[in-house]
C-alpha positions in Angstrom: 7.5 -14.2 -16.6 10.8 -13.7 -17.3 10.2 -10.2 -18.7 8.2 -9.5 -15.5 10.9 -10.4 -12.9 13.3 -8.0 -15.6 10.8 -5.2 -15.2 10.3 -6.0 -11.0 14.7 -5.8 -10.8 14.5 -2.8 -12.7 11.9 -1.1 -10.6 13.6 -2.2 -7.3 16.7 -0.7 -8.4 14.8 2.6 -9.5 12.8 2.9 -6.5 13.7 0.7 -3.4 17.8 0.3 -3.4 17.6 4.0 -5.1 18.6 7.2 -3.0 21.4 5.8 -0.9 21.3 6.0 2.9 18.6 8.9 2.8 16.2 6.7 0.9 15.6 4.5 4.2 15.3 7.7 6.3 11.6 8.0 5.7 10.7 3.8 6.3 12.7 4.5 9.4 11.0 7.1 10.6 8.0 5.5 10.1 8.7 2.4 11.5 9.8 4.0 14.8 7.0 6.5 15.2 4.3 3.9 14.3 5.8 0.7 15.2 7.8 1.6 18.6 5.8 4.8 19.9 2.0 3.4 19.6 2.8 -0.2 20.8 4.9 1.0 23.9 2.4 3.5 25.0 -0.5 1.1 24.2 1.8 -2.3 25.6 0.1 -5.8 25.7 -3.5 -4.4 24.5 -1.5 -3.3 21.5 -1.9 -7.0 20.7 -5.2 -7.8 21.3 -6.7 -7.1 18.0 -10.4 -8.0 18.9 -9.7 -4.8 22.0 -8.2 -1.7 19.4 -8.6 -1.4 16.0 -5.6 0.9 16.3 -2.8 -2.2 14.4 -5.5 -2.1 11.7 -5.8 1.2 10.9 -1.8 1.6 11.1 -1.7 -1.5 8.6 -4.1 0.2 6.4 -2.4 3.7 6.3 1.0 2.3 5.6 0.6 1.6 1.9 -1.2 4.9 1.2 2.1 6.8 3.0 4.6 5.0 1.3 2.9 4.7 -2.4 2.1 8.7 -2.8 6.1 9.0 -2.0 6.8 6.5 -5.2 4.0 5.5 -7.4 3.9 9.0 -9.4 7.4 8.0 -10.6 5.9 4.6 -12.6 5.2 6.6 -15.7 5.5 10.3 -15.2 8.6 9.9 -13.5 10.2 7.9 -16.4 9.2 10.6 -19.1 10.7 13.8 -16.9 13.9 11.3 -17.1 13.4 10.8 -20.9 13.8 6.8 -19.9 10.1 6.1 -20.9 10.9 6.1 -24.6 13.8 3.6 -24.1 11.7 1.4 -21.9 8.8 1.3 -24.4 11.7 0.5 -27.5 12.3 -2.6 -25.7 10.8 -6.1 -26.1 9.3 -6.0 -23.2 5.7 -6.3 -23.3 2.8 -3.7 -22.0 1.9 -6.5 -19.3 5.5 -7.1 -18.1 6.3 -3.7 -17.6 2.6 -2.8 -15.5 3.2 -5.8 -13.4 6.3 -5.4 -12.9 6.1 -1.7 -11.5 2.9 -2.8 -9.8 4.1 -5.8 -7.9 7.4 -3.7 -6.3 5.2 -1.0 -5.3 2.8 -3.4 -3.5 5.3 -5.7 -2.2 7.3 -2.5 -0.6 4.4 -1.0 1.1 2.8 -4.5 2.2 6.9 -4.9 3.5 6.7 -2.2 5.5 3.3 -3.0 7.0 4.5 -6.4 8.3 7.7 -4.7 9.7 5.9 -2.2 11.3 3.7 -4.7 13.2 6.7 -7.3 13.8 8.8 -4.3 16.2 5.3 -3.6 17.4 5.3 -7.1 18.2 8.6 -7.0 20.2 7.8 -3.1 21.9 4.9 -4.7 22.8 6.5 -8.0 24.6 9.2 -6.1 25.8 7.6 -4.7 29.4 6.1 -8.4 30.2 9.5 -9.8 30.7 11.4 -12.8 28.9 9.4 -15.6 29.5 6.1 -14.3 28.7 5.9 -12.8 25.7 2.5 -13.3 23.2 1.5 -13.2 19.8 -1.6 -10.6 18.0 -4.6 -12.4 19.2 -7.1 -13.9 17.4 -5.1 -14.8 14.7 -7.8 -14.7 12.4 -7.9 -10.9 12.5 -4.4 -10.6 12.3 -4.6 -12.6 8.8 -7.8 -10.2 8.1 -5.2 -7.3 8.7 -2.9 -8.6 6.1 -5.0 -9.5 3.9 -7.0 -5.9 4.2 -3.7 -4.2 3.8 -2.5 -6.1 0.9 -5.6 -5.1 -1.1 -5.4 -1.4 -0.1 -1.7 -1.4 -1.2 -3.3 -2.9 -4.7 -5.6 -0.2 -4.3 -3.0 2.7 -4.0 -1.0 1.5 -6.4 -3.1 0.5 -9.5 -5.0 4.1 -8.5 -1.3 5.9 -8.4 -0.2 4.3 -11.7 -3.5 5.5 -13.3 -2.8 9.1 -12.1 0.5 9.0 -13.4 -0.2 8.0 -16.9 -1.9 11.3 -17.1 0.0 13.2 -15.2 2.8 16.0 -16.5 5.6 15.6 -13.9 6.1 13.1 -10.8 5.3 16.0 -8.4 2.1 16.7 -10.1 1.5 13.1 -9.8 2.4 12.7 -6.1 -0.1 15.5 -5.3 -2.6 14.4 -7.3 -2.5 11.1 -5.4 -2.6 12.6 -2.0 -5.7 14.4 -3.0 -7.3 11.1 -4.2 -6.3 9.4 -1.4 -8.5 12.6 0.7 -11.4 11.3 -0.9 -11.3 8.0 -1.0 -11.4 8.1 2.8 -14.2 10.8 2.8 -15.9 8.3 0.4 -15.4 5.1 2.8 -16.8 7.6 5.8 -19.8 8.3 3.3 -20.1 5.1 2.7 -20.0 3.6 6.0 -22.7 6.1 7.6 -24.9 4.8 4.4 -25.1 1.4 6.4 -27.8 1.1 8.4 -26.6 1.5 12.2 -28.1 -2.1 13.2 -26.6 -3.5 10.3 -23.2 -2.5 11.9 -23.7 -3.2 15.0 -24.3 -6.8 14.1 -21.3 -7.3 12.8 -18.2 -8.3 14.8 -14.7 -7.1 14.0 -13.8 -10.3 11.7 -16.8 -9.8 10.0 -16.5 -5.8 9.5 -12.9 -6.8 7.8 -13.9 -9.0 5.6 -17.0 -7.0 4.2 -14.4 -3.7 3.7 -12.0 -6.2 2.3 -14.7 -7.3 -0.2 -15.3 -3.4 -0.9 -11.7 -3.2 -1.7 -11.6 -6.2 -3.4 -14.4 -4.7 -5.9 -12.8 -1.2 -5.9 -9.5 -3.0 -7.4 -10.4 -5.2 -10.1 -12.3 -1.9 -11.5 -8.9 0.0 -11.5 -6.7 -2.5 -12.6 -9.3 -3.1 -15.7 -8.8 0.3 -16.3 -5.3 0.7 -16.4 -5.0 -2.4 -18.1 -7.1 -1.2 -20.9 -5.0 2.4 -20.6 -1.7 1.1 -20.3 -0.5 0.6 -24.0 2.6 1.2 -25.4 1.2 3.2 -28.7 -0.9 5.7 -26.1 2.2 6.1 -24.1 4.6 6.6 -27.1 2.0 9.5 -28.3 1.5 11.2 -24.6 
């Protein structure tokens, strides 16, 4: 454990405190377009989860826009800066130093997800006066929404890290990703239209949540028992 939080200071330093000012242009940006514009043109139905899926989608998006920017850096990154040698040298095990990129990566996008839905929460609020202002409704789906964009950030991130063991440069990395990213969605349309329509039609919004959080859930123990097995220090020394 104590290795881990080492590796998740390190990788906060490298990634999330890293850049200066222009490093929280792009969250900002973000934040604004997707958590002021949409809730303040869509107001109090904004949130009423059960009436848009529009929060949802957002919350899903986030992690894939924010981890293409910085997962190609977890190992490809690292050997363009000739650090990954002196990171492998150390005691630190193989474990440590994959959780430890892993969890920043997740928590930052899964951070910005729930920021971007708490000033949607006040946009929102803010034309129905002091007095009245309301929560996302039903909170179940709300938790759903959490819970579904916490295992596509897992999903984004184990997927990046993958991509950037092989890959040559961070760049080549980062493209790589968005491509992936392209057809994973195409896949998930595919997949969906390979449902029977009735089958879909039964289901209600909590229950379509937690069938594609089940999908996710299966799509990320695959990957991260993929890079688990690939992520060793003797195969990385060699690359």
């Amino acid at each position: 454990m104590n290795d881990t939080w080492t590796m998740i200071w390190k990788e906060t330093k490298d990634t999330v405190l890293s850049g200066g000012r222009g490093a929280w242009i792009r969250p900002l940006v973000f934040i604004f377009l997707l958590g002021f514009l949409v809730p303040w043109q869509l107001g109090h139905n904004w949130l009423t989860l059960s009436s848009t899926p529009i929060p949802t989608l957002i919350s899903c998006y986030i992690p894939f826009f924010f981890i293409t920017g910085y997962i190609g850096d977890a190992v490809a990154g690292e050997r363009e800066r000739h650090t990954l040698e002196t990171l492998l040298a150390s005691r630190i095990s193989d474990l440590a130093i994959l959780w430890g990129k892993l969890i920043v990566t997740v928590g930052y996008a899964f951070g910005m997800t729930i920021a971007g839905l708490l000033v949607g929460l006040v946009v929102a609020n803010l034309p129905q006066g002091q007095g009245s202002w309301t929560f996302y409704h039903p909170l179940g789906l709300l938790l759903e929404t959490l819970g579904l964009s916490l295992l596509v950030s897992l999903t984004a991130a184990s997927g990046g890290a993958l991509i950037s063991l092989r890959a040559a440069t961070a760049r080549q990395a980062q493209q790589t990703m968005s491509v992936g990213v392209l057809v994973l969605f195409v896949a998930l349309v595919f997949a969906l239209k390979a449902i029977p329509v009735g089958v879909l039609q039964s289901l209600n919004a909590s229950q379509f949540l937690l069938v594609l959080m089940g999908g996710f859930l299966v799509i990320d123990l695959i990957l991260l028992s993929i890079l688990v097995g690939n992520f060793r220090r003797a195969r990385l020394i060699l690359s």
